[in-house]
VEXMIPA-108037 format. One record per residue (C-alpha): residue in one letter; z, x, y. Coordinates in steps of 0.2 Angstrom, whole numbers, padded with zeros to 4 digits, always signed. Each point is the difference from the previous one (the first is absolute). Layout:
<nodes>
AZXY
...
</nodes>
This chain:
<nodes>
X+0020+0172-0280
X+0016-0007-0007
X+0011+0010+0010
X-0008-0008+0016
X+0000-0019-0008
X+0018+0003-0002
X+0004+0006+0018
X-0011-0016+0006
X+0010-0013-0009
X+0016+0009+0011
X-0009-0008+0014
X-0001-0018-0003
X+0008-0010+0010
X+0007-0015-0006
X-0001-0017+0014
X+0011-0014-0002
X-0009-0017+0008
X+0011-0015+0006
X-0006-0017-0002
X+0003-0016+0010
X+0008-0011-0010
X+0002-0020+0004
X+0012-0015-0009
X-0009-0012-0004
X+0014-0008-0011
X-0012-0008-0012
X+0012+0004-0013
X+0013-0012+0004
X+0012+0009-0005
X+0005+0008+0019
X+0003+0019-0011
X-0005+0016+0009
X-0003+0007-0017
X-0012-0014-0006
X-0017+0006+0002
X-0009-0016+0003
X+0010-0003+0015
X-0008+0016+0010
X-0021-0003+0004
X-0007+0016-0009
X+0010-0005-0017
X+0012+0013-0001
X+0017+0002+0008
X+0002+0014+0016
X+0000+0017-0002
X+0015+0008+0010
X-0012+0008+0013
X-0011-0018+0000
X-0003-0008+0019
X+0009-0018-0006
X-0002-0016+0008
X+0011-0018-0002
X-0008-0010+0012
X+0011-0016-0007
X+0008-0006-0016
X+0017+0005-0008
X+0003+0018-0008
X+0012+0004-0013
X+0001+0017-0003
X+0009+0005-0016
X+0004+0017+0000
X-0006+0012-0014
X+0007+0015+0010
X+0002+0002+0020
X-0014-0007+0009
X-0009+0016+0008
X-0013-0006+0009
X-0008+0014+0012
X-0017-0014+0008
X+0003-0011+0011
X+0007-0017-0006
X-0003-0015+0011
X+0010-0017-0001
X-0008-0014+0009
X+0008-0014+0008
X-0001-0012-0011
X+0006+0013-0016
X+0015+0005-0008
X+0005+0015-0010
X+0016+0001-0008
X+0007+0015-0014
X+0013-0008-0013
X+0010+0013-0010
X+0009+0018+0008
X-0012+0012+0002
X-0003+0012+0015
X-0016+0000+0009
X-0005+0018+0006
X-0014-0006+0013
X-0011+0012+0007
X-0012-0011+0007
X-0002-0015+0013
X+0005-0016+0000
X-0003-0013+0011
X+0009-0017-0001
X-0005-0016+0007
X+0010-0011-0013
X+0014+0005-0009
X+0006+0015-0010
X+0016+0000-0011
X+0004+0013-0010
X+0013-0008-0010
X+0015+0010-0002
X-0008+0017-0002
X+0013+0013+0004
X-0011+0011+0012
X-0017-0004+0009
X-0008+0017+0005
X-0012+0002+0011
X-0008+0019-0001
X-0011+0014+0004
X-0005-0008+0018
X+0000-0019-0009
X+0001-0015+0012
X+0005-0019-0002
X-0006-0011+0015
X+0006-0017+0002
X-0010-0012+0009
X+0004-0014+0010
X+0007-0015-0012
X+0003+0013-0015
X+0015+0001-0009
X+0009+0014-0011
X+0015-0001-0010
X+0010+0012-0012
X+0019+0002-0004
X-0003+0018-0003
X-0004+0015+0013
X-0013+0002+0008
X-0006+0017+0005
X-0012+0008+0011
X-0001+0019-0005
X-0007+0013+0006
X-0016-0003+0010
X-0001-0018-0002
X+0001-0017+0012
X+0004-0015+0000
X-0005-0014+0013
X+0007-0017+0006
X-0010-0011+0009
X+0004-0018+0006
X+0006-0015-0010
X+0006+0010-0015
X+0015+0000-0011
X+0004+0011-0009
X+0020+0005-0012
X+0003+0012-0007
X+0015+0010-0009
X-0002+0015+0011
X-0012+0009+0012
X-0001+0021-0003
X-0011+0009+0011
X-0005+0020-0002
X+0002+0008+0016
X-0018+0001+0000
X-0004-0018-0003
X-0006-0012+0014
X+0008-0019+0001
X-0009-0011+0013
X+0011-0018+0005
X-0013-0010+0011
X+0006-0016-0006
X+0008-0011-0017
X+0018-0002-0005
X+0005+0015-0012
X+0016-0001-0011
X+0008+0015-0005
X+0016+0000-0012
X+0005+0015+0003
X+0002+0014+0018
X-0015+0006+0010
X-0001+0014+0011
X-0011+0000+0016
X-0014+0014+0002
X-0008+0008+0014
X-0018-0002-0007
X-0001-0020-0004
X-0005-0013+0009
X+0014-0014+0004
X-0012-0011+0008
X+0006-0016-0005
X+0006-0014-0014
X+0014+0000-0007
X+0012+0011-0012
X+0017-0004-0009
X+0009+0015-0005
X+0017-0005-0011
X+0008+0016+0003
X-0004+0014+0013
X-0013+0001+0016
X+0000+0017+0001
X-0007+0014+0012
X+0002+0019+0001
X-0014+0004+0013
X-0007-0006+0012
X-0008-0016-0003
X-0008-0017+0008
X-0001-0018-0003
X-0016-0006+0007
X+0002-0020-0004
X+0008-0003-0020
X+0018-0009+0001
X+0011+0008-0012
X+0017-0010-0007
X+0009+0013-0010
X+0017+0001-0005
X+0005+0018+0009
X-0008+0009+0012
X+0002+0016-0002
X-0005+0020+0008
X+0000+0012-0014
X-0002+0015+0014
X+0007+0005+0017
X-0015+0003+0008
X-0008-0017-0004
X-0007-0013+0011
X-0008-0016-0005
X-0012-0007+0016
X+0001-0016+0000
X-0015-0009+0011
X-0005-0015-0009
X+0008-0011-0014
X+0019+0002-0007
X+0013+0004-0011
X+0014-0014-0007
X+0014+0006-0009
X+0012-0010-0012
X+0012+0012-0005
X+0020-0002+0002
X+0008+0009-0012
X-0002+0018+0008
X-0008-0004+0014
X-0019-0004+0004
X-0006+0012+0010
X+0006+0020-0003
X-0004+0014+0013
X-0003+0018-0005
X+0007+0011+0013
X-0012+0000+0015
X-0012-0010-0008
X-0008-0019+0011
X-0010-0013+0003
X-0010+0002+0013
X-0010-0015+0007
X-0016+0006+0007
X-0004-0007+0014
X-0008-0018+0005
X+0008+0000-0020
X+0002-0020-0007
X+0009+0006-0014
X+0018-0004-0004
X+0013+0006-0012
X+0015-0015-0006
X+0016+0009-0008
X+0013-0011-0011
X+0008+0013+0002
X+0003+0021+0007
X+0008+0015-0006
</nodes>
């Protein structure tokens, strides 16, 4: 009989329950980590549902925000992380106020994580922001969003539909992501090594550059606008073009060629 009780406690299976979580801010302090700000009395569990439908967020960092639920930010809410750490985000968020990370080196995105921005939301950080493997990232119209850099894994998914996105550092264009409209600022490179199409985003960048031969960036809707002079702002790879696709309204203005 003992033999059997111990091969049956093998078996158990241990379930982890998320909650929904609300701020309610009744605090007054406006701290994540304050525990009569959030409706059950106790501050979110990394795998909690959490929801800010308005108010003012401070989060403080005790460690890297983790967060692996979904977290929603209303309209009328704000969340803002003071102090370096890296968030490792393997969850959702949706934004429909403002997000700023602060000057957190790297912003990651996980394990098939996404971040939508809704129309009217903003998000700022003066570090990178990656997409890695698996994960996605959505624009949609009215946003702003600036941000040190934007990484993508080869496997990641960046959908443009609409906003003004401000990158610091170069971008490379990719077969599988939407183009579809908004604007993006690139200080360095526009690149491409494949083939590639601009569906209706205007893109002002200070090179424009084929990484590849073979590549071929259709262009049927939307732009490119490039600033360079030192080197020359647009720089052809071998055989590589721009093709205008037919019935196309898109248009490309050079400073400059190489």
């Amino acid at each position: 009989m003992k033999s059997l009780f111990s091969i049956a406690c093998l078996f158990v299976m241990v379930v982890i329950y998320s909650a929904t979580v609300t701020w309610t801010g009744e605090a007054g302090d406006g701290l994540w980590f304050t525990a009569g700000n959030w409706d059950t009395g106790a501050v979110p569990e990394a795998s909690d549902d959490v929801i800010i439908n308005s108010g003012d967020v401070s989060y403080i960092p005790g460690g890297d925000w983790s967060p692996s639920g979904t977290v929603f930010i209303g309209k009328n809410a704000s969340w803002t992380q003071t102090g370096g750490a890296w968030p490792n985000i393997t969850g959702t968020i949706i934004v429909e106020g403002s997000m700023d990370f602060g000057t957190a080196g790297q912003i990651r995105f996980n394990n098939g994580a996404s971040l939508v921005l809704e129309k009217g939301a903003s998000l700022s950080c003066t570090g990178s922001l990656n997409i890695n493997s698996g994960s996605s990232i959505t624009f949609n119209d009215e946003i702003t969003v600036s941000v040190g850099n934007l990484t993508m894994a080869s496997d990641s998914s960046l959908k443009l539909y609409g906003g003004s996105l401000n990158d610091t550092g170069s971008y490379s264009l990719r077969a599988n992501d939407i183009y579809g409209g908004g604007t993006y600022s690139v200080a360095s490179e526009l690149q491409w090594s494949t083939e590639v199409e601009i569906s209706g985003t205007v893109f002002t960048c200070s090179i424009l550059a084929s990484q590849n031969t073979a590549g071929i960036l259709n262009l049927s809707a939307g732009g490119i606008i490039t600033t360079g002079t030192n080197h020359g702002s647009y720089w052809q790879s071998g055989s590589s073009f721009i093709n205008f696709t037919p019935k196309s309204t898109g248009f490309v203005v050079l400073a400059s060629a190489t």
